[in-house]
KOLTOR-518699 format. One record per residue: residue number from 1; chain; x negated, y negated, z of N, C-alpha, C in turn. Coordinates in Angstrom, 2 decimals, always signed. Each point is the difference from the previous one (the first is absolute). Layout:
N
[NUM, "A", [X, Y, Z], [X, Y, Z], [X, Y, Z]]
...
This chain:
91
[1, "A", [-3.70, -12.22, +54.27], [+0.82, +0.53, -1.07], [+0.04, -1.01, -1.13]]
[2, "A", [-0.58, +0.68, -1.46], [+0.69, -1.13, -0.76], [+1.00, +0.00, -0.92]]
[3, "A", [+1.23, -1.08, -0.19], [+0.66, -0.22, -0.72], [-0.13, -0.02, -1.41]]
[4, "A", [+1.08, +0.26, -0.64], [+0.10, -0.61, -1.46], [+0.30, -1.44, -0.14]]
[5, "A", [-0.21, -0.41, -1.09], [+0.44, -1.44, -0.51], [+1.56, +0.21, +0.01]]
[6, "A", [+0.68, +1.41, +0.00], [+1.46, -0.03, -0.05], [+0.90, -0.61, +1.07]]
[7, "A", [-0.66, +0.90, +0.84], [+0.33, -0.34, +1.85], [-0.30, -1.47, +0.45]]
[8, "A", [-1.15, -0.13, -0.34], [-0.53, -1.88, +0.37], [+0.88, -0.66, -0.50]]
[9, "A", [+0.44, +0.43, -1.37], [+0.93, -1.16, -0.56], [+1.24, +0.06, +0.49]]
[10, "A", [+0.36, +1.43, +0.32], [+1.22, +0.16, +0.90], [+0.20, -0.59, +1.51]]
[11, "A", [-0.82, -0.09, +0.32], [-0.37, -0.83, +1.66], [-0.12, -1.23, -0.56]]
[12, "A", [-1.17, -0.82, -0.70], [+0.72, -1.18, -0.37], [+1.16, -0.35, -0.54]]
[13, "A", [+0.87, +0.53, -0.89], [+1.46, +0.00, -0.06], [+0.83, -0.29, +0.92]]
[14, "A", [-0.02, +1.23, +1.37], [+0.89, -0.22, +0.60], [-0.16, -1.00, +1.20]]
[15, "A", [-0.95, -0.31, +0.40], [-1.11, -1.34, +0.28], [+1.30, -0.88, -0.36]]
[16, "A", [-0.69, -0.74, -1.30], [+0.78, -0.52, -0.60], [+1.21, -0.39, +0.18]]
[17, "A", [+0.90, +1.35, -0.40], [+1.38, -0.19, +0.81], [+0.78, -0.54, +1.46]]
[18, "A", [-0.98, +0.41, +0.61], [+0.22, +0.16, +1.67], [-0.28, -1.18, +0.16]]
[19, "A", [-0.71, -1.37, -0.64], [-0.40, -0.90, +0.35], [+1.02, -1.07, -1.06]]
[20, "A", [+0.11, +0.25, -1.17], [+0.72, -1.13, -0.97], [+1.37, +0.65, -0.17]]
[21, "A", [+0.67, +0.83, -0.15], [+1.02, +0.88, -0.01], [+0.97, -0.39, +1.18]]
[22, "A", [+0.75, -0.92, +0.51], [+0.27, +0.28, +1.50], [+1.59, +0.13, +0.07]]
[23, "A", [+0.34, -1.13, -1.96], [+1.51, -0.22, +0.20], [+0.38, +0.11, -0.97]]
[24, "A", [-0.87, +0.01, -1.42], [+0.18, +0.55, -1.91], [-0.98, +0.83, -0.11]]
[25, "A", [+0.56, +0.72, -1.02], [-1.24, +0.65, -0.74], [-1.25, -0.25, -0.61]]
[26, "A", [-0.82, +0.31, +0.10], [-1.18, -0.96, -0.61], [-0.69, +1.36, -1.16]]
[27, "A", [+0.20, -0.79, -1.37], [-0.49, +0.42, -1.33], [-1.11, +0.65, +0.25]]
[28, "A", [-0.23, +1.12, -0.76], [-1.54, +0.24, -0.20], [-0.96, -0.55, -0.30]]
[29, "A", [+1.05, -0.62, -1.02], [-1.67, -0.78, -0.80], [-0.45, -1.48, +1.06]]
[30, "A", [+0.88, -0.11, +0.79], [-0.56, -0.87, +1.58], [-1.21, +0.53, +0.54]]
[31, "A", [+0.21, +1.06, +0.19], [-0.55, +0.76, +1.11], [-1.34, +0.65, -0.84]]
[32, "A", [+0.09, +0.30, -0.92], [-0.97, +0.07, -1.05], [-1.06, -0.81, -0.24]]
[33, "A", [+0.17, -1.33, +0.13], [-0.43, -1.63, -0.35], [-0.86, -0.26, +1.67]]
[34, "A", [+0.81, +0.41, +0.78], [-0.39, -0.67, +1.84], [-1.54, +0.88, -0.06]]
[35, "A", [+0.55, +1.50, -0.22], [-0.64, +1.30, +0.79], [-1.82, +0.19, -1.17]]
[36, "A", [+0.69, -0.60, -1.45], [-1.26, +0.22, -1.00], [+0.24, +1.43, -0.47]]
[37, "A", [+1.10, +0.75, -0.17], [+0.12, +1.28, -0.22], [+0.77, +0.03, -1.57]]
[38, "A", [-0.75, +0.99, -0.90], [+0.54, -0.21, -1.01], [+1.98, +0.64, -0.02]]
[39, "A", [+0.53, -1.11, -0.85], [+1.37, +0.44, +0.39], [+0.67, +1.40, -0.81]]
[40, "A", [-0.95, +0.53, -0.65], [+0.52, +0.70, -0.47], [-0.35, +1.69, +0.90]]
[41, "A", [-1.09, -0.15, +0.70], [-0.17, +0.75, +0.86], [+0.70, +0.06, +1.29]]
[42, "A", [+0.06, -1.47, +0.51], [+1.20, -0.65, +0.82], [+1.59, +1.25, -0.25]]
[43, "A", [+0.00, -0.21, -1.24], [+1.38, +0.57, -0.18], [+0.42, +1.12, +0.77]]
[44, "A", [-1.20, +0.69, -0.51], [-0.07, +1.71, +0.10], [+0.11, +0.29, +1.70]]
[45, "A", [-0.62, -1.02, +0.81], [-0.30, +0.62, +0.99], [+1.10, -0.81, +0.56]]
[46, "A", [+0.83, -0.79, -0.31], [+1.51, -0.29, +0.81], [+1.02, +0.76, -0.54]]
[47, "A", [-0.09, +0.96, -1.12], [+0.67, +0.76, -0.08], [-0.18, +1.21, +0.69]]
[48, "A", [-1.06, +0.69, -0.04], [-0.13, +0.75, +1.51], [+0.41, -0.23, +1.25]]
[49, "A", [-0.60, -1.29, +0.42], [+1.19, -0.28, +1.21], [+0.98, -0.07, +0.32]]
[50, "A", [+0.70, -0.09, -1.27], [+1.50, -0.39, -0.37], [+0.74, +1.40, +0.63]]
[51, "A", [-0.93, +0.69, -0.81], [+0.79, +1.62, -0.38], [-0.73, +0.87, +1.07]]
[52, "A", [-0.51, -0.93, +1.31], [-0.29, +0.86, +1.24], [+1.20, -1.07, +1.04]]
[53, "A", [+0.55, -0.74, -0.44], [+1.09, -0.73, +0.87], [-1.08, -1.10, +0.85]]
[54, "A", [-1.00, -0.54, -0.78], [-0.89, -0.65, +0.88], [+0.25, -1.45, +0.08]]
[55, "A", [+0.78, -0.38, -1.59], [+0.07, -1.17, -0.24], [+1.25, +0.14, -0.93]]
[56, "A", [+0.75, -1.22, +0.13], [+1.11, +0.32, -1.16], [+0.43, -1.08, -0.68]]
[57, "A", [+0.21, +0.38, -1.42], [-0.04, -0.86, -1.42], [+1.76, -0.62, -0.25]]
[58, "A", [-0.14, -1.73, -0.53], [+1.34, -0.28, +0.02], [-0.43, -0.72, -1.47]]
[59, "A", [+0.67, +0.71, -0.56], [+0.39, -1.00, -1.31], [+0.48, -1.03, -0.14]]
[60, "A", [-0.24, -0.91, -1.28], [+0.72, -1.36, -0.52], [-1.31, -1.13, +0.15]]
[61, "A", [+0.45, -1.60, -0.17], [-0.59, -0.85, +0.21], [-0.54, -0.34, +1.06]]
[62, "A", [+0.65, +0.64, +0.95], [-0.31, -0.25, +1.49], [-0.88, +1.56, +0.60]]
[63, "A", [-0.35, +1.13, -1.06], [-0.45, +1.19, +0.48], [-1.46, -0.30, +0.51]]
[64, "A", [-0.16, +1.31, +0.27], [-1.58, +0.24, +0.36], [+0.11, +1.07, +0.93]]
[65, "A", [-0.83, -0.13, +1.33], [-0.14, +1.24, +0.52], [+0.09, -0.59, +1.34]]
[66, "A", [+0.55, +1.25, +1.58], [+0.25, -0.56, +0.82], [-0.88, +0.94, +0.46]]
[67, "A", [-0.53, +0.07, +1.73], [-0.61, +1.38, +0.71], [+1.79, +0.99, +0.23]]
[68, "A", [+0.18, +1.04, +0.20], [+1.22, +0.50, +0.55], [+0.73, -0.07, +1.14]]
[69, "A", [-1.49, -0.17, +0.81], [+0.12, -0.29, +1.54], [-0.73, -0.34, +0.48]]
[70, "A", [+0.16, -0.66, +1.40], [-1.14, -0.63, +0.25], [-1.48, -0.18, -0.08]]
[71, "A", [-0.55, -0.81, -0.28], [-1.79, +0.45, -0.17], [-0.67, +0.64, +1.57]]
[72, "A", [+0.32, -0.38, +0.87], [-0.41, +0.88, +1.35], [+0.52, +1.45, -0.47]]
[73, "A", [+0.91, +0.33, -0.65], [+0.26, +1.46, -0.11], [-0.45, +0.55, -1.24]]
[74, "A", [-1.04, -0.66, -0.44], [-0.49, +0.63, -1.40], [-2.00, +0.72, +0.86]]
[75, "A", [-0.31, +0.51, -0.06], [-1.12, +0.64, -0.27], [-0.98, +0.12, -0.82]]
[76, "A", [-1.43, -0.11, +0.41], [-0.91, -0.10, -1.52], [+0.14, +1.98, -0.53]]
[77, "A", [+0.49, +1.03, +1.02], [-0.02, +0.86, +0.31], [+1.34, +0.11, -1.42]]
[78, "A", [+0.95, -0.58, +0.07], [+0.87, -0.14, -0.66], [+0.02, +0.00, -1.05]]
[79, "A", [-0.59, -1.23, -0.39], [-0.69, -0.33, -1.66], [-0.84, +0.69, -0.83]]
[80, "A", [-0.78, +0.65, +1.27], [-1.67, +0.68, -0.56], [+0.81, +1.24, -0.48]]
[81, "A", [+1.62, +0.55, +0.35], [+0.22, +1.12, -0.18], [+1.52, +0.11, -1.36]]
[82, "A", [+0.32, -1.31, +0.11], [+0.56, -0.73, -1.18], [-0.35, +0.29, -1.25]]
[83, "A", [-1.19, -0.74, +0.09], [-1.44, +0.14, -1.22], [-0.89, +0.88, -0.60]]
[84, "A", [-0.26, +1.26, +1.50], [-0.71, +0.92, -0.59], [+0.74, +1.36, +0.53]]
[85, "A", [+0.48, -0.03, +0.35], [+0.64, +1.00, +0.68], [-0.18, +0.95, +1.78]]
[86, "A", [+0.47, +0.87, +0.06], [+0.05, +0.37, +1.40], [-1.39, -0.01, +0.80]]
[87, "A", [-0.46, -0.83, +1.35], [-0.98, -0.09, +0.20], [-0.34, +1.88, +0.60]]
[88, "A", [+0.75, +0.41, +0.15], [-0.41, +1.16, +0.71], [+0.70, +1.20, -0.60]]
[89, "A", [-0.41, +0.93, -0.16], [+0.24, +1.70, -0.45], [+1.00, +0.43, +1.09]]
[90, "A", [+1.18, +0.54, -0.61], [+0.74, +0.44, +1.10], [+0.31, +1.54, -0.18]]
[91, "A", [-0.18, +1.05, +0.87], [-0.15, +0.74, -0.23], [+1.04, +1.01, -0.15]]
C-alpha cells in the first residue's frame, strides 16, 4: 500500500511525540527541524490530528503539542484515517 507524504508526515509526527513529548509539549517547529518536514505542512497535518483527538495542542510559551493518549494506543490505522479518511466503506 502506498502512503501520502501526509500520513508519513503524520507517523513521523506522532513518532516524534511518543518519543520527545513525555512531560511538555514539544513545538512544531521542533518536530519540524528533527523529522525534516516542512512546518508549514507540519501544521496542517497536526491539526488533523488534533481535530481527530489524536494529539492535543496547549498554548503559551510553554505550548506545543502532546499525543492524547498513550502512543501504544495510537494506530498507524488511526492516523492513516485521521489524514485521509475512513479506511473502509460502510455500508
Amino acid at each position: 500500500m502506498k502512503v501520502s507524504k501526509r500520513v508519513t508526515y503524520g507517523i513521523m509526527a506522532a513518532v516524534d511525540l511518543a518519543i520527545n513529548a513525555t512531560e511538555s509539549p514539544i513545538q512544531a517547529r521542533a518536530i519540524a527541524k528533527r523529522q525534516g518536514i516542512p512546518i508549514r505542512f507540519l501544521e496542517q497535518v497536526l491539526h488533523a490530528l488534533r481535530h481527530a483527538d489524536l494529539v492535543e495542542s496547549h498554548r503559551g510559551a510553554q505550548g506545543g503539542y502532546l499525543l492524547s493518549r498513550e502512543s501504544s494506543r495510537i494506530s498507524i490505522a488511526d492516523i492513516l484515517e485521521a489524514l485521509e479518511g475512513p479506511l473502509f466503506h460502510r455500508a
